[in-house]
C-alpha positions, 0 to 999 in steps of 0.5 A, spaced: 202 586 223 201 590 230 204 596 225 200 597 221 193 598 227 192 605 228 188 605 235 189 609 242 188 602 245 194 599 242 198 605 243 196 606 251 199 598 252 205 599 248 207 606 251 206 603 258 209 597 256 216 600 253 218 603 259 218 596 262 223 594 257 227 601 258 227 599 265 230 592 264 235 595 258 238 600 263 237 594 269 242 590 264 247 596 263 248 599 270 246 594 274 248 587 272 251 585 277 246 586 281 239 581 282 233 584 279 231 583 287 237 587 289 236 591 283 229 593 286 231 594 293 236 599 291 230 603 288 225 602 293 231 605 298 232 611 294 227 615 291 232 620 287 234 614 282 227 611 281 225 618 278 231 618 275 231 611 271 223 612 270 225 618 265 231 614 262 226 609 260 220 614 257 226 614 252 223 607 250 216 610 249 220 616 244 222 611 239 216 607 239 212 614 239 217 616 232 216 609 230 208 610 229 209 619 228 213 616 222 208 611 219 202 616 220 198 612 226 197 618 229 191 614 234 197 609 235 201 616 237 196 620 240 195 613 246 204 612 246 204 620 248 198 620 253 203 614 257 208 618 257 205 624 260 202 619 266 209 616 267 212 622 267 207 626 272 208 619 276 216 621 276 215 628 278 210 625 284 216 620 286 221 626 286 216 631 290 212 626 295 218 621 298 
């Protein structure tokens, strides 16, 4: 079961992956009356929300990140932080660069 591995491999895809289904659960919150092409419009228009749903979806890689805390996978842990660390710089260059 991919519970039970402890490597930062697995840990650096699942912290990249987790945020993409954060993105989708908040595109079926907020956005649902929307299509996912016009969805994707909207963000590339207005930076300022891009930033902003990019940190909402890092919560994804919190509860994934506790989930491997709590089981004592530390490498698995240490590669989910190291995910959010690069999509959290990448937010912060969308808010200061566009």
């Amino acid at each position: 079961m991919i519970f039970k591995r402890d490597q930062l491999t697995l840990g650096l895809i699942l912290g990249f992956i987790a945020p993409v289904f954060g993105l989708f659960g908040y595109y079926l919150l907020k956005f649902r009356l929307f299509t996912l092409k016009e969805f994707f419009q909207v963000l590339g228009m207005q930076p300022s929300l891009l930033t902003g749903i990019i940190s909402l979806a890092l919560i994804a890689n919190a509860v994934v990140f506790t989930l491997y805390i709590n089981a004592h996978k530390d490498k698995t842990a240490k590669g989910i932080f190291i995910a959010t660390c690069m999509y959290a710089l990448a937010a912060l260059f969308v808010k200061w660069a566009l």
